[in-house]
Structure formats: structure tokens, C-alpha cells
N, C-alpha and C positions, 0 to 999 in steps of 0.2 A: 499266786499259787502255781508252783509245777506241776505237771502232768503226771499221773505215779509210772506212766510209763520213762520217766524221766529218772524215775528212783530206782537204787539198786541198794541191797543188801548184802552181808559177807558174813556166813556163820563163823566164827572163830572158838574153835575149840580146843583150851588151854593143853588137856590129857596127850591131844593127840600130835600138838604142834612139833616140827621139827624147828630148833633153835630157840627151843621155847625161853631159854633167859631171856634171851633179848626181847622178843617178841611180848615177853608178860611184863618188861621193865617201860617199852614204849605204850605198849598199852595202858599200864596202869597209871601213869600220869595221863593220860584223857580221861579213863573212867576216873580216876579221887577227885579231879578238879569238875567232870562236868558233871557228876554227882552232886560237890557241893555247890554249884550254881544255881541244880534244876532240884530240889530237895532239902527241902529247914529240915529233914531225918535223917541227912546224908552221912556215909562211912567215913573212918578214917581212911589212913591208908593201911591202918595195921589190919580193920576188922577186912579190909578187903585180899590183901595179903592170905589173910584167915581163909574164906569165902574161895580165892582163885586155887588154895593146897589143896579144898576139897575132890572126891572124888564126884561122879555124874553128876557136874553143873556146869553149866554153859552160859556163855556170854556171845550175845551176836549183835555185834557193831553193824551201825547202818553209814554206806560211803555214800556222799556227795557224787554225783556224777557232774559237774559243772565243768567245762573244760576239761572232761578227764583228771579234772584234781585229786579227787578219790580222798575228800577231805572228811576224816569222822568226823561227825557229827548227830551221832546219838547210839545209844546202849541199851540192850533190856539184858536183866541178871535173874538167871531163872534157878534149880534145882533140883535132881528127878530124885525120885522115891521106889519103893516095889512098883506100884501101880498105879501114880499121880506126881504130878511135878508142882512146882514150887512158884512162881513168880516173885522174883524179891522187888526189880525196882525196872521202870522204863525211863530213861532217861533222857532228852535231848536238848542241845543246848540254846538259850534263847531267843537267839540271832536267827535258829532255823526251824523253830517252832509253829503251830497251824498251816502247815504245807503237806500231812498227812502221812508226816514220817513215822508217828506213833500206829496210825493205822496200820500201815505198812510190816512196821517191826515184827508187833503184835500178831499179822497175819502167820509173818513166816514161822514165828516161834510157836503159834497153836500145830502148823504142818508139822513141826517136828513131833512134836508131843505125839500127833495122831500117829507118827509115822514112827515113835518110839512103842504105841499101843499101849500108853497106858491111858487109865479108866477118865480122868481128873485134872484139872486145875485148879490152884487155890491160889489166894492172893489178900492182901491185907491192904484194905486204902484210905486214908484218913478223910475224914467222914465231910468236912469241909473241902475234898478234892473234887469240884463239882467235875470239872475238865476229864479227868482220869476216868470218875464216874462215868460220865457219860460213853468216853472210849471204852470201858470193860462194857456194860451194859449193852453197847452198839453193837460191840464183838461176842453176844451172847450169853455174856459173865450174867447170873444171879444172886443176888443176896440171899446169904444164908443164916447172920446174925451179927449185931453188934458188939462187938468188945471195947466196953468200956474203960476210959484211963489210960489205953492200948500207948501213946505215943505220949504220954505226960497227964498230967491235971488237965481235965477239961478235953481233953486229944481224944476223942474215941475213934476206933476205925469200925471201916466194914467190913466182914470177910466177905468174899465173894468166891463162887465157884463157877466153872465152865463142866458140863458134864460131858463128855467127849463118845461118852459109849454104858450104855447100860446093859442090865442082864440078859434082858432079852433082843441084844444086839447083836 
């Protein structure tokens, strides 16, 4: 296991990139391929297509610092809202998984949420993701109920919420 001080992250934000064709054309073959690796719910490449036209959603790639390789190797795809953002999927690819890059990600993407001020996180995890459970829970995520059938026959998820700031905050 790496030190997280060994870890580094790179927010990349489609809206604002300069040379953004290129830049969402390389991207997006790391995220469709290590989506479908790390995910039996993964996108195509159309719905992600879909997903990167939107507007306020983000994607922040996590680099490899090994030799300065600055090799991706994992992805969380989020969405903000008026006053709560979205978590759609945390990704990382298998070869670099239980090294605490999910923590990692996770952290830096609650910092922005806080640091965009809104209220909320939501998030949908299939009810058999004990791993992912664990990491939302860890990072303070709450169950707030299950949606049954959510992912297919048999698939329920949990929604979970992170409360980031309440009324009398």
C-alpha cells in the first residue's frame, strides 16, 4: 500500500478546459473502458458523451505519481444541482485498487462540494457493494432509504446522503 502522501489528484473540468476536443476525446476512452472494468452498471460511451454535454458536472481523474508517470488511474463522475450535488460513479481500475485512492478521490470531491456551498450529497449504491458501502459510510455518507429493483430484478440500491451543512449552520 502507498503512502497517500504519495497520491495526487487533478480536478479536470470539461466546461472550462482549453482544447477541450481533444482533451474530452482522450479522456473519454479511460473513463468508458475503466468504467466498464470497475462496474457490471457501467455507461456506454454514448450515455457518457451525454453526461460530459452537460452543464455543472465534473469529473476528477486521480494520477498515478509513480516515476512521475502521471498515469490515470481512476475517476469519480459527480453533478451539481441549486443546492446539492450528485455522485454518479467512483471508479478505479483493478490493478490500483485497496491503495486508498477511492478515499482519496472521495475526499477531494466532498472539498469541492463544500467549497461550491451547497447543502447535500446524494448518491445511489447497489446494495450488495459492501466495499463502496463501507467507503460512503467511512466518509460520513448516511442511509436514507432503499430503492428497490433500482439496478434490475433483484438489484436494489441504497441512497445515501452526506449532509454537508444544515439550517442552523
Amino acid at each position: 500500500m502507498r503512502n497517500q502522501s504519495d497520491l495526487t489528484t487533478g480536478v479536470i473540468d470539461f466546461i472550462s478546459l482549453p482544447n477541450r476536443q481533444t482533451k474530452t476525446e482522450d479522456f473519454m476512452r479511460f473513463v468508458v473502458s475503466t468504467d466498464k472494468e470497475s462496474d457490471r452498471n457501467y455507461w456506454n460511451e454514448s450515455q457518457w458523451s451525454s453526461f460530459i454535454s452537460q452543464k455543472d458536472i465534473v469529473l476528477l481523474f486521480f494520477l498515478s505519481d509513480i516515476k512521475r508517470d502521471e498515469t490515470l488511474i481512476g475517476f469519480l463522475a459527480a453533478r451539481f444541482a441549486e443546492n446539492f450535488s450528485e455522485l454518479l460513479k467512483i471508479c478505479v481500475l483493478p490493478n490500483a485498487r485497496n491503495q486508498g485512492i477511492g478515499n482519496v478521490i472521495l475526499a477531494e470531491y466532498i472539498d469541492l462540494v463544500r467549497a461550491k456551498n451547497k447543502d447535500k450529497i446524494f448518491l445511489e449504491v447497489e446494495v450488495g457493494n459492501q466495499q463502496a458501502i463501507y467507503l460512503y459510510t467511512k466518509s460520513g455518507f448516511s442511509i436514507s432509504r432503499t430503492r428497490k429493483n433500482y439496478y434490475g430484478i433483484n438489484r436494489d440500491a441504497l441512497e445515501m446522503v452526506l449532509t454537508l451543512k444544515t439550517d442552523y449552520s
